[in-house]
DSSP file (Angstrom, degrees, kcal/mol; ACC not computed):
  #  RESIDUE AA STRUCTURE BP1 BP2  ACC     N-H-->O    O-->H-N    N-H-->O    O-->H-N    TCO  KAPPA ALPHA  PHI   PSI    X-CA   Y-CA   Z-CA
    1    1 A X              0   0    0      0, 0.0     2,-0.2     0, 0.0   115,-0.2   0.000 360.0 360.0 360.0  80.5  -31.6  -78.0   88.3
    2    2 A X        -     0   0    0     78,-0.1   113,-3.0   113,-0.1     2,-0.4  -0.581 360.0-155.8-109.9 156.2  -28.2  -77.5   85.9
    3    3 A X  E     -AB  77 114A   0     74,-3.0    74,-1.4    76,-0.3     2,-0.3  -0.943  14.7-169.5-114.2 139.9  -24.8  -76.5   86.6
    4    4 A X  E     -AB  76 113A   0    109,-1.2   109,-2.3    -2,-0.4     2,-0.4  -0.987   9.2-149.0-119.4 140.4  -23.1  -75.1   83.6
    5    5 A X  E     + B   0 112A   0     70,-1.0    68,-0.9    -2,-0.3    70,-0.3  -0.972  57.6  71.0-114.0 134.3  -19.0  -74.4   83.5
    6    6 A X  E    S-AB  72 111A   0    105,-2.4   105,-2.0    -2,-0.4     2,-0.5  -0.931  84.1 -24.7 175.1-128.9  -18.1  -71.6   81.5
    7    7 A X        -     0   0    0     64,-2.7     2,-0.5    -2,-0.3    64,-0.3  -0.849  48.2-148.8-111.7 134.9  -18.2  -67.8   81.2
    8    8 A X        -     0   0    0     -2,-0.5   100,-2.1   101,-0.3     2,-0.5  -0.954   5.8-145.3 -94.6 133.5  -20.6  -65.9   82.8
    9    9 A X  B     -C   69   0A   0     60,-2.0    60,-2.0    -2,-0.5    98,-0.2  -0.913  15.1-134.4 -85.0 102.7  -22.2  -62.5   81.6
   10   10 A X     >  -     0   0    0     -2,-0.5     4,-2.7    96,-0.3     5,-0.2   0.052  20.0-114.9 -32.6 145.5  -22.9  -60.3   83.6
   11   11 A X  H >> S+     0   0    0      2,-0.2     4,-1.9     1,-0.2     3,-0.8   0.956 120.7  41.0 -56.4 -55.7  -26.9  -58.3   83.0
   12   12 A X  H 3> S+     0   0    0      1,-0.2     4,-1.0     2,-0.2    -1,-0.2   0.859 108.1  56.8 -86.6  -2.8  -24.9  -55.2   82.3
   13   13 A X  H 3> S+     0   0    0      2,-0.2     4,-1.2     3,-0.1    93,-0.3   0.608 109.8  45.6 -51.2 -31.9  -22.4  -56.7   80.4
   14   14 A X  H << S+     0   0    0     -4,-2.7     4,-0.5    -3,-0.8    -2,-0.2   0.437 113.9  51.9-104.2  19.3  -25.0  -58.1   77.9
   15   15 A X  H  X S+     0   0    0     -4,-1.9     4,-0.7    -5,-0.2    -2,-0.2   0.700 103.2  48.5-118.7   0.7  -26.4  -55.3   77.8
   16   16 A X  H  < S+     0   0    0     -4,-1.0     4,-0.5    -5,-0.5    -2,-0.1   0.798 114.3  51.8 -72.0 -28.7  -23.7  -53.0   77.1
   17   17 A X  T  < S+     0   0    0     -4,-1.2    -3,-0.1     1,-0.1    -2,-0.1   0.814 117.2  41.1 -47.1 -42.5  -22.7  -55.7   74.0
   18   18 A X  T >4>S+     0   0    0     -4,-0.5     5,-0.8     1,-0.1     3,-0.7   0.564  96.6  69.0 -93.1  -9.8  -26.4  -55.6   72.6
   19   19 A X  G ><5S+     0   0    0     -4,-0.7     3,-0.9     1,-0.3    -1,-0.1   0.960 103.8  42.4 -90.9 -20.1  -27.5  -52.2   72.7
   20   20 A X  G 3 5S+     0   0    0     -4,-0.5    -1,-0.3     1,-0.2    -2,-0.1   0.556 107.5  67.2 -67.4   1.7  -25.0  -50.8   69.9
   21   21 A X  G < 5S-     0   0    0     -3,-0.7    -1,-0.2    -4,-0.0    -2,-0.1   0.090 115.9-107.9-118.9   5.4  -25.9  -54.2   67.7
   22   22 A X  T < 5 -     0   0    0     -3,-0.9    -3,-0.1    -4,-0.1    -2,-0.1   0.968  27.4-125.7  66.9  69.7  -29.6  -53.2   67.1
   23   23 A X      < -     0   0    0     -5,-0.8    -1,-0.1    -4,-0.1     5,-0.1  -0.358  16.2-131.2  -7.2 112.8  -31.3  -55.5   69.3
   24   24 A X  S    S+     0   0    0      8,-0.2     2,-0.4     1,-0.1    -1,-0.1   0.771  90.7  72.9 -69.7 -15.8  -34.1  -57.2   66.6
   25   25 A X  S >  S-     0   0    0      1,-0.1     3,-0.9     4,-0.0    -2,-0.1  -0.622  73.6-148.2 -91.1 127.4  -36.6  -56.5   69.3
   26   26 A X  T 3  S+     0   0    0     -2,-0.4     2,-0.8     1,-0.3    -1,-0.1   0.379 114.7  33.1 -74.4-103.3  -38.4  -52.8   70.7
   27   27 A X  T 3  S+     0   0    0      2,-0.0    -1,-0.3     1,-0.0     2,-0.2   0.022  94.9 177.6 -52.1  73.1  -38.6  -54.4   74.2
   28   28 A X    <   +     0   0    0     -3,-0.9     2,-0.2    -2,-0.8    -5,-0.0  -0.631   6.5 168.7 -79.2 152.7  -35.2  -56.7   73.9
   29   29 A X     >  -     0   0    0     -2,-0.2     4,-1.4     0, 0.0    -1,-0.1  -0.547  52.6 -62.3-146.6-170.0  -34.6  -58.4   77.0
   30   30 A X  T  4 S+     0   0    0      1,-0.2     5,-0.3    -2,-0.2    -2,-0.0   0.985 133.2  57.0 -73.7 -36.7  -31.9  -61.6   78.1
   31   31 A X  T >> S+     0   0    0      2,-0.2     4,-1.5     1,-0.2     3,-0.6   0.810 104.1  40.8 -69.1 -21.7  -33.7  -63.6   75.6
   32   32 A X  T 34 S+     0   0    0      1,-0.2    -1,-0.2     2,-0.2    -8,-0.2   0.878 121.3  49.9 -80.1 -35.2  -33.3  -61.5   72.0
   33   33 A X  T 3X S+     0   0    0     -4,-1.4     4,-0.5     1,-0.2    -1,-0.2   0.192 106.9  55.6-104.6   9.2  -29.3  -60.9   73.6
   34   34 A X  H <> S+     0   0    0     -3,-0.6     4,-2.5     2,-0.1    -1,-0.2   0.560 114.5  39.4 -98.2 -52.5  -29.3  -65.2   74.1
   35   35 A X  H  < S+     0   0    0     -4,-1.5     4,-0.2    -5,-0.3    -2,-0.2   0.448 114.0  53.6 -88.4  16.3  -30.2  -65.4   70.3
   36   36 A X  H >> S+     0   0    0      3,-0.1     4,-2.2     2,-0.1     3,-1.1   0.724 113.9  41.3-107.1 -84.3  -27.7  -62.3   69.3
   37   37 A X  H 3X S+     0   0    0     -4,-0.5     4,-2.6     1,-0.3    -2,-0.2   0.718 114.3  53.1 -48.6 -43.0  -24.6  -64.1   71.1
   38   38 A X  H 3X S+     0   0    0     -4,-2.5     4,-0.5     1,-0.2     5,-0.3   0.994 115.6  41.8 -55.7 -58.4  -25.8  -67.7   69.6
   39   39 A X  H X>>S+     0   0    0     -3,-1.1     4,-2.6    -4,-0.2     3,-2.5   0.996 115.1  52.5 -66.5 -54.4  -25.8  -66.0   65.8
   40   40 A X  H 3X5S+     0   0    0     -4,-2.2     4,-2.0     1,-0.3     6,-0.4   0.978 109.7  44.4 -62.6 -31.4  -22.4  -64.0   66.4
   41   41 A X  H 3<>S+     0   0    0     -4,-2.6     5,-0.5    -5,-0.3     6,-0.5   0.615 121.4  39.7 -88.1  22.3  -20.3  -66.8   67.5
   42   42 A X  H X<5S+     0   0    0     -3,-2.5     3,-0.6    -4,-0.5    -1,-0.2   0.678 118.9  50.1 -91.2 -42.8  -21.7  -69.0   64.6
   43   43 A X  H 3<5S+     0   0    0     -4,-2.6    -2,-0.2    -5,-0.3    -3,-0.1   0.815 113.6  42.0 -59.7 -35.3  -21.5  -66.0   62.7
   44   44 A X  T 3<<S-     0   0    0     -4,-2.0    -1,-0.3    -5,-0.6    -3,-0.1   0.653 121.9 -99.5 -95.7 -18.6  -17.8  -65.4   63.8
   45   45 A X  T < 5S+     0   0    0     -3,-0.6     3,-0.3    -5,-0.3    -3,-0.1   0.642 100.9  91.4  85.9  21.7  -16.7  -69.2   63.4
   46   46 A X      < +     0   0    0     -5,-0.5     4,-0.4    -6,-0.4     3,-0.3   0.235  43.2 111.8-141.3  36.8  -16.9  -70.4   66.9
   47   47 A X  S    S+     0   0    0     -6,-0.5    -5,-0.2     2,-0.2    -1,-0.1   0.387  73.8  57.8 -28.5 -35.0  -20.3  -71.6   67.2
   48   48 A X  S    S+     0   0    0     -3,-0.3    -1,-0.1     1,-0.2    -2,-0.1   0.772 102.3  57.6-103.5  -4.1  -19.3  -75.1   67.4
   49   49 A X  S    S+     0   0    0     -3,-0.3     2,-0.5    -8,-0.2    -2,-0.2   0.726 107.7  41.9 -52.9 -34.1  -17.1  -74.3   70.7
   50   50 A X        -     0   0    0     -4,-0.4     2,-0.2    -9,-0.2    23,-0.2  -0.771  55.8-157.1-127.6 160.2  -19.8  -72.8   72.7
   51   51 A X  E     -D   72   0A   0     21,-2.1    21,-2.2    -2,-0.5     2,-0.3  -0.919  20.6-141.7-129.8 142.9  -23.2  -73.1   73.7
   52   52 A X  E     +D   71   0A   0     19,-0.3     2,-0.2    -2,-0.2    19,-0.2  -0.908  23.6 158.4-144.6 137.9  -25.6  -70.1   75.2
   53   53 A X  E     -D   70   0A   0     17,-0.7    17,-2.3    -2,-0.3     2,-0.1  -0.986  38.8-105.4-157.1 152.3  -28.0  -69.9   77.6
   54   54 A X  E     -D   69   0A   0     -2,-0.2     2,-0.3    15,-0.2    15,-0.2  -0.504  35.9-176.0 -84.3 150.2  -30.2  -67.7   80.3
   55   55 A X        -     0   0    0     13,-1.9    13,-0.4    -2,-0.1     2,-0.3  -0.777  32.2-113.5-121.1 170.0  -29.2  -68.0   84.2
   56   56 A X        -     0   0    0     -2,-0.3    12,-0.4    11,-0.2     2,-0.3  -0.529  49.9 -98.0 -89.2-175.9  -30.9  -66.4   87.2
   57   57 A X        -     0   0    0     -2,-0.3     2,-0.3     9,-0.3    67,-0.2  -0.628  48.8-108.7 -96.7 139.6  -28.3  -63.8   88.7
   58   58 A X    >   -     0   0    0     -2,-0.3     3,-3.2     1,-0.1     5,-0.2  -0.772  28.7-114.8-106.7 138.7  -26.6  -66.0   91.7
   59   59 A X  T 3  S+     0   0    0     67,-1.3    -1,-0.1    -2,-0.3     4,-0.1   0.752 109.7  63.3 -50.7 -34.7  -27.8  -64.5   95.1
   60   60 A X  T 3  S+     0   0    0     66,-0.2    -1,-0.3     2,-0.1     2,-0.2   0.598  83.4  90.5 -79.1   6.1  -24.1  -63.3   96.0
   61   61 A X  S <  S-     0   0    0     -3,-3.2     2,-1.2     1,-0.1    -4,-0.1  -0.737  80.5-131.0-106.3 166.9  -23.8  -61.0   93.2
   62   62 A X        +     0   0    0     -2,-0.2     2,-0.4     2,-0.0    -1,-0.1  -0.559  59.1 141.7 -92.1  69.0  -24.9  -57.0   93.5
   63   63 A X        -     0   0    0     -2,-1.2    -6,-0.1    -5,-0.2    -2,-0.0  -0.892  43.6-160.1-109.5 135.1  -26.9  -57.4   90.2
   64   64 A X  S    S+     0   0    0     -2,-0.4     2,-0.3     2,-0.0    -1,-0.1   0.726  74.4  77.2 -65.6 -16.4  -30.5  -55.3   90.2
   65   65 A X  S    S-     0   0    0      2,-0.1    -8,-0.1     1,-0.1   -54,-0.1  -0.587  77.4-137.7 -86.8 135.2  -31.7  -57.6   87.3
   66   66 A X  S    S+     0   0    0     -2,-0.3     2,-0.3   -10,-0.1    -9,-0.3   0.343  80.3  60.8 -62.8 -10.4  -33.1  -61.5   87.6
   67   67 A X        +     0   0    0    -11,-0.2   -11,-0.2   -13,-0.1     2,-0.1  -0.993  51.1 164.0-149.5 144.7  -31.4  -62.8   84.5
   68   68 A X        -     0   0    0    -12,-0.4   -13,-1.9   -13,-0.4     2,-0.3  -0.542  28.7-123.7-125.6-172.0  -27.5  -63.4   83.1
   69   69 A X  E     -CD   9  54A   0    -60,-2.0   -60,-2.0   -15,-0.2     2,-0.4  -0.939  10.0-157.8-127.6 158.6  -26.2  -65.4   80.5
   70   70 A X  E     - D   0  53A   0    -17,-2.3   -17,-0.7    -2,-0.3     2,-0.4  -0.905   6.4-157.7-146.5 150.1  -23.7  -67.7   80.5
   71   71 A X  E     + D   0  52A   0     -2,-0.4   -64,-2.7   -64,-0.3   -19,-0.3  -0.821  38.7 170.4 -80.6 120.6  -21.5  -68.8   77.1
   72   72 A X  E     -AD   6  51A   0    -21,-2.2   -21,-2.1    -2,-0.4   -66,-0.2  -0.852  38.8-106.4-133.8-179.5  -20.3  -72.5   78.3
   73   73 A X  E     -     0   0A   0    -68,-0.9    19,-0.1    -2,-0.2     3,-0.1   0.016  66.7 -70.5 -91.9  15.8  -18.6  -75.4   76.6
   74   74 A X  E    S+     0   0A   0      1,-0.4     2,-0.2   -23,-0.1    -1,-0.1   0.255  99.4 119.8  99.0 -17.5  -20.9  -78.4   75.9
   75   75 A X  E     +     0   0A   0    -70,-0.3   -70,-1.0     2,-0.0    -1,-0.4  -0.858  29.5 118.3-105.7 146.7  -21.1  -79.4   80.1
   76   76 A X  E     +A    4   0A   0     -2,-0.2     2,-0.3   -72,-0.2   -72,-0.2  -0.814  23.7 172.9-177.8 177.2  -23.8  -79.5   82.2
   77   77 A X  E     -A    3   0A   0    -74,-1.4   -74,-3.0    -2,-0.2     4,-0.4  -0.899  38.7-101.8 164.0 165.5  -25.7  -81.0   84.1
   78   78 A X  S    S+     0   0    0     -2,-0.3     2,-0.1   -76,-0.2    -1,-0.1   0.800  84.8  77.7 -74.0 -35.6  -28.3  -81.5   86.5
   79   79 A X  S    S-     0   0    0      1,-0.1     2,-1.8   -76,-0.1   -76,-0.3  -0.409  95.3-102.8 -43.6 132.6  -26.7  -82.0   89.8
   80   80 A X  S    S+     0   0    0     -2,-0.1     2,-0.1    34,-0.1    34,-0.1  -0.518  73.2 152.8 -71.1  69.8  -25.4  -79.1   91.7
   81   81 A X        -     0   0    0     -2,-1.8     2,-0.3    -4,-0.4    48,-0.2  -0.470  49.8-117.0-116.4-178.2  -21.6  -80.0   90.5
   82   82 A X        -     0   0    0     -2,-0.1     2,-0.5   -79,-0.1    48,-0.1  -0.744  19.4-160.3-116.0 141.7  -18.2  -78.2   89.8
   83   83 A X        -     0   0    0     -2,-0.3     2,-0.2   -79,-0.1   -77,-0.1  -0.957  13.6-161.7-141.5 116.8  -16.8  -78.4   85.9
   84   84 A X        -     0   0    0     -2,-0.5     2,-0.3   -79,-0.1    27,-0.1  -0.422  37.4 -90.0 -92.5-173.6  -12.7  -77.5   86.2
   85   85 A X        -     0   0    0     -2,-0.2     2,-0.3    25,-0.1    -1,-0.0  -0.598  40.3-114.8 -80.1 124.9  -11.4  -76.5   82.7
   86   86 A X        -     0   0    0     -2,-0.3     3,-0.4     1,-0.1     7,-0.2  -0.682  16.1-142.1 -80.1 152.6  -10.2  -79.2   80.8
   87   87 A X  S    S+     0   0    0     -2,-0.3     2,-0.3     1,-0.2    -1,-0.1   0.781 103.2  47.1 -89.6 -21.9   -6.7  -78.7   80.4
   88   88 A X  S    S+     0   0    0      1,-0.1     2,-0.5     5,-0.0    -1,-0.2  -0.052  90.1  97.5-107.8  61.7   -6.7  -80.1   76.7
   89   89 A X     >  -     0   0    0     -3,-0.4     4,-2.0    -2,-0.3     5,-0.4  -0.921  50.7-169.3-129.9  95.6  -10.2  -77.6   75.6
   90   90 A X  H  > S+     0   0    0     -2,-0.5     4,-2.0     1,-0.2     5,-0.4   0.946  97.6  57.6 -57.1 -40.8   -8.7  -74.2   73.7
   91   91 A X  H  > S+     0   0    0      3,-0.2     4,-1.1     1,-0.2    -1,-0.2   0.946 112.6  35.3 -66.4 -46.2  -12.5  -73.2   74.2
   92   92 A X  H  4 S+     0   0    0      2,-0.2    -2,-0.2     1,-0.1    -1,-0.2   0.997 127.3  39.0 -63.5 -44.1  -12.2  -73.8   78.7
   93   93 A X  H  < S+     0   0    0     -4,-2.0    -3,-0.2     1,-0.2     3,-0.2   0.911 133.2  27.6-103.3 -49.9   -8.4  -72.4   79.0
   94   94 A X  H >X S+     0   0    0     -4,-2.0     3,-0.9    -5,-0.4     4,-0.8   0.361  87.3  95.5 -69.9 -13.4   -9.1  -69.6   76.3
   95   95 A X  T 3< S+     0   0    0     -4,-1.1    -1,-0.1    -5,-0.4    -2,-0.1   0.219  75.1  61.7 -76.4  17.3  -12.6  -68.5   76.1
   96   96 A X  T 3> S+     0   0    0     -2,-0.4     4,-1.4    -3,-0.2    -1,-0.2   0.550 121.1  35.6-111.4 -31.4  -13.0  -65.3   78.2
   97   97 A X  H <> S+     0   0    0     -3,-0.9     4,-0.7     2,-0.2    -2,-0.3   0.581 120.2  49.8 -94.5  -0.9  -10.0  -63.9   75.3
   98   98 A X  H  X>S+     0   0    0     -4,-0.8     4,-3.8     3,-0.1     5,-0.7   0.843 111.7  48.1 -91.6 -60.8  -11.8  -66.1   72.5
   99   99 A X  I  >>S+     0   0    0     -5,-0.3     4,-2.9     2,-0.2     5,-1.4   0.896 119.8  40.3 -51.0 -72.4  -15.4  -64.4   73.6
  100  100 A X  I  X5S+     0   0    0     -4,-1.4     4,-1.2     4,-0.3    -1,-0.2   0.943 118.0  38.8 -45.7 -77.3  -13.8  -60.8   73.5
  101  101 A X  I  <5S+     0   0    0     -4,-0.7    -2,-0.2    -5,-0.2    -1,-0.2   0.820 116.6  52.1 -53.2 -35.8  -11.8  -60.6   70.9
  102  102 A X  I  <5S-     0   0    0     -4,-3.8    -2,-0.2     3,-0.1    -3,-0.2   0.969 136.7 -13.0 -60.5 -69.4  -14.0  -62.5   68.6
  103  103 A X  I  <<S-     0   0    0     -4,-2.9    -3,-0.2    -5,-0.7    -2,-0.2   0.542  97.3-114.9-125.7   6.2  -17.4  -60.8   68.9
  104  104 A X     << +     0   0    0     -5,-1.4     2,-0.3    -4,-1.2    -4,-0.3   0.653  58.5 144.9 123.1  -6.6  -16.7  -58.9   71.7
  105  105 A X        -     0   0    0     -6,-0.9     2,-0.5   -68,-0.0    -1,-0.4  -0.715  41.4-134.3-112.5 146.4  -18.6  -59.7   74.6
  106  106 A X        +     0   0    0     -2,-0.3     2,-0.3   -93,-0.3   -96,-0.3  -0.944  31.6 169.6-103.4 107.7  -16.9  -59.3   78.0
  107  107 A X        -     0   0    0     -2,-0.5   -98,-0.2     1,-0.3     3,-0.1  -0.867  38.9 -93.3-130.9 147.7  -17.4  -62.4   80.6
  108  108 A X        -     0   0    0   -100,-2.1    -1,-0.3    -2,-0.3     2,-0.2   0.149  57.2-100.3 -25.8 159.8  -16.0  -63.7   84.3
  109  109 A X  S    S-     0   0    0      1,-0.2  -101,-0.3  -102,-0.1  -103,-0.2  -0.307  79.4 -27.5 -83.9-155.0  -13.2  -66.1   83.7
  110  110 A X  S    S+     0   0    0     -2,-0.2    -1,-0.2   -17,-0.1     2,-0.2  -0.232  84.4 151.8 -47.3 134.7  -14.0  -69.7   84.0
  111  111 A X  E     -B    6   0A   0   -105,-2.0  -105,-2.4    -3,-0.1     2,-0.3  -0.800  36.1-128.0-152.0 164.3  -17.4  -70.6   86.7
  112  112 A X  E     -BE   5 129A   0     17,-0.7    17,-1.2  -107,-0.3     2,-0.4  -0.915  16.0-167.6-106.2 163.7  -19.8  -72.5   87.5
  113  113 A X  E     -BE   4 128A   0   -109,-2.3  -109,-1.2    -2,-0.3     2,-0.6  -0.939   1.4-169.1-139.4 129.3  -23.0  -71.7   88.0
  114  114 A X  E     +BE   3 127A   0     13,-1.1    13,-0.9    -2,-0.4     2,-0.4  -0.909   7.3 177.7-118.3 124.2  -25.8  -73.8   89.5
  115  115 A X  E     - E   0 126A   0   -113,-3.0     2,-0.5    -2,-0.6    11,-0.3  -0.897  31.2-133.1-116.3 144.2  -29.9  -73.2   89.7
  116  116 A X        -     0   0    0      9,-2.7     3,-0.5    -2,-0.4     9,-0.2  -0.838  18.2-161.7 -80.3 131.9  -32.7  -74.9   90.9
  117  117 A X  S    S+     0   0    0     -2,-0.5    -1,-0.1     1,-0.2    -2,-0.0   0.557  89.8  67.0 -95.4  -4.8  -35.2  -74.7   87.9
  118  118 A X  S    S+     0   0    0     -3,-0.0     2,-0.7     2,-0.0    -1,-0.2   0.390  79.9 110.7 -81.8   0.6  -38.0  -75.6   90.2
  119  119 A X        +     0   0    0     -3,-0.5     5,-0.1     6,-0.1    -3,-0.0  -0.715  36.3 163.9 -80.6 111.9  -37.2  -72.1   91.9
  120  120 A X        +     0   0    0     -2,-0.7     2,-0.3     3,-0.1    -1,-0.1   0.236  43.8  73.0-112.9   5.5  -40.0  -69.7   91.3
  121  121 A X  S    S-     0   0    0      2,-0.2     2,-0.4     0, 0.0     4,-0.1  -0.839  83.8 -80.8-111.3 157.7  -39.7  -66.8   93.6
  122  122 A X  S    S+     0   0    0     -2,-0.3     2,-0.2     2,-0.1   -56,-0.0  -0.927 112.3  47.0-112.5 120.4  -37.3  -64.2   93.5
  123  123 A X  S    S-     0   0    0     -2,-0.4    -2,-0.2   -66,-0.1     2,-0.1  -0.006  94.7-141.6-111.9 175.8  -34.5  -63.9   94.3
  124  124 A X        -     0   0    0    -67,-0.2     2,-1.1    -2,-0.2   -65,-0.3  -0.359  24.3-101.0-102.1 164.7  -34.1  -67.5   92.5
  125  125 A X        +     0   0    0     -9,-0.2    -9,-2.7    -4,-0.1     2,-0.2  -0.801  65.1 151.5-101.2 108.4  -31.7  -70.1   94.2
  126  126 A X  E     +E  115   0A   0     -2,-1.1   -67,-1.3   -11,-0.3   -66,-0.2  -0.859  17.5 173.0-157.6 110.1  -28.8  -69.8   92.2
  127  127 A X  E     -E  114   0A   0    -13,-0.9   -13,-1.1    -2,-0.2     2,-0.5  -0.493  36.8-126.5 -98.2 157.6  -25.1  -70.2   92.9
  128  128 A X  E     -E  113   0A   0    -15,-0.2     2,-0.2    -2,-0.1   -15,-0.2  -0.975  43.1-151.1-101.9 146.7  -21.5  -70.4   91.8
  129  129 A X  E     -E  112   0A   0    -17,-1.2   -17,-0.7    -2,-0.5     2,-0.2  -0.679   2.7-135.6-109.6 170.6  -20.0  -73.8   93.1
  130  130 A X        -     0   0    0     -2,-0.2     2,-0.3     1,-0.1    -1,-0.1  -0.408  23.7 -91.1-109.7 176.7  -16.9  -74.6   94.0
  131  131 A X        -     0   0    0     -2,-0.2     2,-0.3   -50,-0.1    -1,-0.1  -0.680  48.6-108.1 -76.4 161.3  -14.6  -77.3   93.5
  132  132 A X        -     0   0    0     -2,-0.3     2,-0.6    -3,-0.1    -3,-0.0  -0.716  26.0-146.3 -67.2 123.3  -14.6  -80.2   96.3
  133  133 A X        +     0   0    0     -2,-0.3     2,-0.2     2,-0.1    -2,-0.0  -0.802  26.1 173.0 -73.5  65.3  -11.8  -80.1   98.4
  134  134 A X        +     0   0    0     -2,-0.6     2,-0.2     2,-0.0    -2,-0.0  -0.742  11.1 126.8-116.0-175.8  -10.7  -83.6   99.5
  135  135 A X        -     0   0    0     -2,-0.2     2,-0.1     0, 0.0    -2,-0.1  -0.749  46.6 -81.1 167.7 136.6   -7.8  -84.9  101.4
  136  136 A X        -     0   0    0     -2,-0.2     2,-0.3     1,-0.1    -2,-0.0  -0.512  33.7-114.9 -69.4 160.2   -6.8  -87.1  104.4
  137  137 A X              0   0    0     -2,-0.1    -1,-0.1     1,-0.1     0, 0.0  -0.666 360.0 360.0 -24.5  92.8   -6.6  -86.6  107.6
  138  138 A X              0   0    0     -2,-0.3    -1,-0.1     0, 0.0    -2,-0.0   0.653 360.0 360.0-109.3 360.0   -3.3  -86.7  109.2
């Protein structure tokens, strides 16, 4: 059940990046376009900023597809938590213009995105969270 904070990818956003880049696969899918974006940003020199991974599609968005990606910074976790941007991380405060300009790929700004990984029907229980609000009471 992980929360990851970083950029999310839309499905037709990685698949408008991968299909001019020769997918290595005749059926390519979220996984072939998980191991394209890991090789370009190694490839590109910012491999050791970011990390890549498959999501379900979070229930509020109008996606037709079951799976997104999202590029995120080295957090996560298993608890259904909130990740701000570190203020002193060029990869959190920058990485939606790092991600673009670099190899290209067009993502959300900064979210987080949370799944149950015990979830097995679709559609799968997968959110963006929010920050926690707190404050007294006056």
């Amino acid at each position: 059940m992980p929360s990851y904070g970083g950029f999310y990818v839309t499905p037709n956003a990685w698949r408008t990046w991968a299909a001019p880049r020769n997918p290595p696969y005749k059926g390519w899918g979220s996984t072939a376009v998980e191991e394209m974006i890991h090789k370009a940003l190694w490839d590109n020199g910012i491999g050791e900023l970011f990390r890549v991974t498959i999501v379900p599609v979070p229930k509020s968005e109008p996606e037709d597809k079951n799976w997104a990606i999202m590029v995120y910074t080295k957090r996560n976790s298993k608890k259904p938590l909130y990740f701000p941007q570190r203020p002193d991380s060029k990869a959190d405060l920058d990485g939606k213009q790092m991600l673009k300009h670099t190899i290209g790929l067009e993502t959300t700004d900064w979210v987080t995105v949370w799944y149950d990984g015990n979830s097995s029907t679709k559609p799968f229980d997968c959110q963006f969270t929010q920050p926690l609000i707190t404050g007294k009471s006056q």
